[in-house]
Structures are given as structure tokens and as C-alpha cells.
Backbone bond lengths (Angstrom), bond angles and torsions (degrees), N, CA, C in turn:
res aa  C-N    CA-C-N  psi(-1)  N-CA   C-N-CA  omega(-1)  CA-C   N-CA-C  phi
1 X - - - 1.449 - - 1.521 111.44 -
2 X 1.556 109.97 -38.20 1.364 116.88 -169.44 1.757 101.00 -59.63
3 X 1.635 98.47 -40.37 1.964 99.03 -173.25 1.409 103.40 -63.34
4 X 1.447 134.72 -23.04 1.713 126.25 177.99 1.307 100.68 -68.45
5 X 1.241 120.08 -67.50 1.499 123.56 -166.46 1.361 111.52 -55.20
6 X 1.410 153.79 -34.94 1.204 159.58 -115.99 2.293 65.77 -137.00
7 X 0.999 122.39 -102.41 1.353 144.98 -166.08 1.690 91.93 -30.03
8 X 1.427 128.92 -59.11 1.866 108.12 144.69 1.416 139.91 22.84
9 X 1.942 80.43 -99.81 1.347 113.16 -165.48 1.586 101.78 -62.68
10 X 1.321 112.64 -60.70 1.494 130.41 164.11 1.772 121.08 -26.57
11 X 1.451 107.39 -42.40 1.609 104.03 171.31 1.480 117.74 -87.86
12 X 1.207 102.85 -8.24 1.515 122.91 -170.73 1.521 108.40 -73.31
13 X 1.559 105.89 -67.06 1.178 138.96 162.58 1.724 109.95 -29.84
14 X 1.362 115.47 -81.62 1.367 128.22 147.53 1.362 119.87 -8.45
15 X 1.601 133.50 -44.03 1.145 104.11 -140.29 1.842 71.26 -129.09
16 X 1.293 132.67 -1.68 1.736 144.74 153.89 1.595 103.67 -63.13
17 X 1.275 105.85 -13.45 1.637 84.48 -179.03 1.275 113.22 -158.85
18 X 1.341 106.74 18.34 1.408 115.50 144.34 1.341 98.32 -94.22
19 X 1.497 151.84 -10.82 1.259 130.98 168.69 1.498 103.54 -89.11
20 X 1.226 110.91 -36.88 2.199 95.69 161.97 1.306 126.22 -60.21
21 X 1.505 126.57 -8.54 1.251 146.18 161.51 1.021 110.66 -49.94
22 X 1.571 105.81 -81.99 1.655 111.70 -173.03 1.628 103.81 -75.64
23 X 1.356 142.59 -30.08 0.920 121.79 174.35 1.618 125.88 -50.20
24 X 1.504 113.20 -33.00 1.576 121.31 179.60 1.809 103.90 -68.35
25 X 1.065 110.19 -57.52 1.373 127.28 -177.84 1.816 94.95 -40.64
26 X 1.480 108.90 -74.62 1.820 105.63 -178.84 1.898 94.57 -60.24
27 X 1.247 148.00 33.59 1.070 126.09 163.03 1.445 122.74 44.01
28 X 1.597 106.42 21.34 1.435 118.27 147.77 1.073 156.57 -109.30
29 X 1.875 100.18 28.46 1.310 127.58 162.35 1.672 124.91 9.14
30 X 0.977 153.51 138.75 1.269 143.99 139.00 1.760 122.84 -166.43
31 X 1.444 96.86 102.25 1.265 106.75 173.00 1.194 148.04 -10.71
32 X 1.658 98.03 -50.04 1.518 124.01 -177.95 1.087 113.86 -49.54
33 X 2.147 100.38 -61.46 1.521 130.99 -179.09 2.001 90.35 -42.17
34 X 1.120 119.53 -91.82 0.981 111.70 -161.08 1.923 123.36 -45.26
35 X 0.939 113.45 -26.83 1.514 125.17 -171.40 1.741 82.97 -63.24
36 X 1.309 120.28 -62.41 1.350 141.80 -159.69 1.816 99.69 -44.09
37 X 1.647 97.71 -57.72 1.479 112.66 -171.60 1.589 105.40 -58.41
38 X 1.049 122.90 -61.31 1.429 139.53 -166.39 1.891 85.67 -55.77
39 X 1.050 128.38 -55.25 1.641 124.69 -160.98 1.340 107.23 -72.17
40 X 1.518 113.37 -19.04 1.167 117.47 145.72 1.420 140.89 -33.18
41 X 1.444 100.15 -74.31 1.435 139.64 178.98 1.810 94.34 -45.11
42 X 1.224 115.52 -58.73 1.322 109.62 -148.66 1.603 99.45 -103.44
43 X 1.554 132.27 0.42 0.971 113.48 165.70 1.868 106.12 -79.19
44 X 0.964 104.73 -33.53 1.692 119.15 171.69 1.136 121.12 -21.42
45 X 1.816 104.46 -50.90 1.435 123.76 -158.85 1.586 92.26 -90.16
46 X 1.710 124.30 -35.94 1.367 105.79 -147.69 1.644 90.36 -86.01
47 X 1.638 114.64 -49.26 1.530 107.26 170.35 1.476 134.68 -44.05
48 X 1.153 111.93 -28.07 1.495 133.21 157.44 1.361 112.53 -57.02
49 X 0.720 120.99 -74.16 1.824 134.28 -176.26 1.712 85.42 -46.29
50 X 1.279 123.62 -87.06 1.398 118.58 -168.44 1.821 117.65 -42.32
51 X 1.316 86.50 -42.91 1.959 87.41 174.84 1.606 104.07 -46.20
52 X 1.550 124.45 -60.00 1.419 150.54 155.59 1.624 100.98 -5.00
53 X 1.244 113.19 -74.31 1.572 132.35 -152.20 1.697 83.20 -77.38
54 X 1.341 137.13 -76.87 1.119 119.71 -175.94 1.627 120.49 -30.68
55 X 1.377 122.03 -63.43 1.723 138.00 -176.15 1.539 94.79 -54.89
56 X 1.068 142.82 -55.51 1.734 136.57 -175.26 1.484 94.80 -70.71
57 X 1.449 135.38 -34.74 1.440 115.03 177.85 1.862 117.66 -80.88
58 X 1.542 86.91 -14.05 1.900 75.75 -171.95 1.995 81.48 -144.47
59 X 1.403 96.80 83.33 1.450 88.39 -178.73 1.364 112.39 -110.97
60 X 1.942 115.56 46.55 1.303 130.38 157.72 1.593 128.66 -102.37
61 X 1.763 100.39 -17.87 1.487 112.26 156.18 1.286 139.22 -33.47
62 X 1.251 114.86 86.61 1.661 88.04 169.06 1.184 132.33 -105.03
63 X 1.713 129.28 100.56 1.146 145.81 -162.88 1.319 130.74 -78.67
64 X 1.504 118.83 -15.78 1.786 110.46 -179.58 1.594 90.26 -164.96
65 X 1.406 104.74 160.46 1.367 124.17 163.98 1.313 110.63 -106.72
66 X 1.464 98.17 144.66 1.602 108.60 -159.96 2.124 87.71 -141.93
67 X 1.415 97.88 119.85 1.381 103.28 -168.30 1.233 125.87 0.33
68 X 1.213 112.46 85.18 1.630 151.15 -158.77 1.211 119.71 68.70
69 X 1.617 116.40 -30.31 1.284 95.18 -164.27 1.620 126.93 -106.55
70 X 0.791 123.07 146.03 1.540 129.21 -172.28 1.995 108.70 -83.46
71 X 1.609 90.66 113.87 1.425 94.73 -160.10 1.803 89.14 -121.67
72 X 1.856 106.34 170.38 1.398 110.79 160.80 1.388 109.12 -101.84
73 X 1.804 122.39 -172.76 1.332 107.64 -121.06 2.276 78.75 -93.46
74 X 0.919 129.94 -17.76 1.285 134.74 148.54 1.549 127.44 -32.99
75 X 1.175 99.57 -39.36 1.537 89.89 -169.35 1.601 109.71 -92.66
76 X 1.896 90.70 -23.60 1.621 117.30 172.71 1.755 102.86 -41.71
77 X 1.209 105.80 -77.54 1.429 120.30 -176.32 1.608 111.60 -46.16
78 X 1.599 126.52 -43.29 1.170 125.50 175.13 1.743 116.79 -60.15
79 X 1.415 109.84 -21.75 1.159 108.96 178.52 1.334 125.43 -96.90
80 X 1.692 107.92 -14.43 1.517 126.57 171.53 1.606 102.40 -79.16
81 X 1.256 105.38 -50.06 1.437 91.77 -179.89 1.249 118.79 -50.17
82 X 1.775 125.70 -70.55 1.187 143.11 175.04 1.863 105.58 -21.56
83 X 1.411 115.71 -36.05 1.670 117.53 179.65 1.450 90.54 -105.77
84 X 1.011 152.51 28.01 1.875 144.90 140.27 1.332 94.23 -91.17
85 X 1.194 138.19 -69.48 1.320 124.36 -148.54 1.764 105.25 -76.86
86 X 1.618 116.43 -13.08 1.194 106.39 151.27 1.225 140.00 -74.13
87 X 1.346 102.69 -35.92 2.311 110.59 157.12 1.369 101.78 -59.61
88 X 1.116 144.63 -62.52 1.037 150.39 -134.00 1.222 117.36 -71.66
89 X 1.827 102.79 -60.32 1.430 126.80 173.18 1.231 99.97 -66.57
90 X 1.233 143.49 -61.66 1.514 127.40 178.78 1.272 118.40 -36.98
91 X 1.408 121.88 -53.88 1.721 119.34 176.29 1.336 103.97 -49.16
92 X 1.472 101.76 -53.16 1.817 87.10 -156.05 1.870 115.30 -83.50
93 X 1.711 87.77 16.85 1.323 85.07 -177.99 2.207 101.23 -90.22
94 X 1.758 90.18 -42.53 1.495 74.77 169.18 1.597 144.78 -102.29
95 X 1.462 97.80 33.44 1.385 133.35 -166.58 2.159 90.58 -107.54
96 X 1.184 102.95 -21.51 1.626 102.15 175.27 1.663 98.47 -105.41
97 X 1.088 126.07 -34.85 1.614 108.36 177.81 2.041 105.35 -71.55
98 X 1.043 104.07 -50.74 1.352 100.61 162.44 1.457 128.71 -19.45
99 X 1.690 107.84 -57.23 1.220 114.27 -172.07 1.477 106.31 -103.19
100 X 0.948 126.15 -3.31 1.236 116.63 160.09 1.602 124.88 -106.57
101 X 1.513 108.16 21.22 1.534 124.61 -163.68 0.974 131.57 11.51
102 X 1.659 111.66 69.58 1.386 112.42 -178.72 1.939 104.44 -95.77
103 X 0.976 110.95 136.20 1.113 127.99 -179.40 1.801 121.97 -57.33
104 X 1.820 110.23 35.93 1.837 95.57 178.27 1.482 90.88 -149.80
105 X 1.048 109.05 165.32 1.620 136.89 -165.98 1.631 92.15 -83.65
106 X 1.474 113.59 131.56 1.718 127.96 160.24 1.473 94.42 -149.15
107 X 1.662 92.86 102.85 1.500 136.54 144.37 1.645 124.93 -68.05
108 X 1.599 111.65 109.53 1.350 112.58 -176.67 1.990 113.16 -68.21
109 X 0.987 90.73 141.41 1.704 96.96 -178.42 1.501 108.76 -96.77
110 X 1.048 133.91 24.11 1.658 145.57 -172.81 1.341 87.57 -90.53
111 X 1.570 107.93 154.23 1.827 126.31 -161.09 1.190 91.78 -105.65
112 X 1.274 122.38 97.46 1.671 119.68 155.49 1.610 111.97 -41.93
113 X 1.314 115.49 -41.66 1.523 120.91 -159.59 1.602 106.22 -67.96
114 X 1.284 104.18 -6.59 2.129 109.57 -164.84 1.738 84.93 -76.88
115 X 1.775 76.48 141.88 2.354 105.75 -175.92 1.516 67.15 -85.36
């Protein structure tokens, strides 16, 4: 679990500053954007972490269905993560060819079609 959450924050992170990357580069800098992104990033982790601490203290709950299946609030997060670091990592995968202008197409494989 620890490698989702950590592997997360990490694509998250990644893809906050590879978009301040290319934003400086196009000379469209802006602070805010990034202040904004980063407050992002880390409310993520702290609400996460607490979602976390609840599911290891009462990890007989079962709180939401997650394309079909009815999970507790642990397994919730293992499966949210597992689809962040697939949005995530895809951006910041072509948010780094971008800025390093390499010349080939990276198409994200994430399921638009997922309830």
C-alpha cells in the first residue's frame, strides 16, 4: 500500500513541475498556478493519510462501491490510487516529452468509460 501512496504523491509531484517547466519555457510562468498545484498535492496526501488511519482502525467498514465492488475505506484508496498514478503518470509522462521535445506521440491508456 505504502508503494501506491508514496508512487501517488511522486506522479503528482512530477507532473506539478513538469507543468512549471513548460510553463516557464512558453513564458507563461505563474506562481499562483503552481502554489495552487503543490496545495493540491499535499492536501491529497494529508486527507489520504487520515482516510488511511481511519480504514486500518476500523478495517471492517464497508463504505462505497467502486465499479461494482463494495470495498472498505482502504481498499477504496488502493484503488483510487492505482487510477491517480494512471492520470497522473500519463500527464507527466507527456508533459516531460513536451519539455524535453522529443519528437513521438504518448497516449494515456486510462478508461474514460469508468462510472
Amino acid at each position: 500500500m505504502w508503494n501506491l501512496f508514496i508512487g501517488l504523491i511522486a506522479v503528482m509531484l512530477a507532473n506539478v513541475f513538469f507543468g512549471a517547466s513548460l510553463a516557464k519555457l512558453k513564458q507563461e510562468f505563474n506562481k499562483e498556478n503552481l502554489l495552487n498545484g503543490l496545495f493540491k498535492v499535499f492536501t491529497i496526501i494529508a486527507g489520504t493519510g487520515l482516510i488511511y488511519l481511519c480504514g486500518y482502525l476500523n478495517p471492517n467498514i464497508m463504505v462505497v462501491e467502486i465499479q461494482g465492488n463494495i470495498v472498505n475505506l482502504i481498499e477504496g484508496i488502493r484503488l483510487i490510487a492505482i487510477a491517480g498514478i494512471i492520470f497522473y503518470g500519463g500527464k507527466s509522462l507527456s508533459k516531460l516529452v513536451e519539455t524535453i521535445k522529443i519528437n513521438t506521440a504518448v497516449k494515456s491508456i486510462e478508461n474514460t468509460d469508468a462510472k
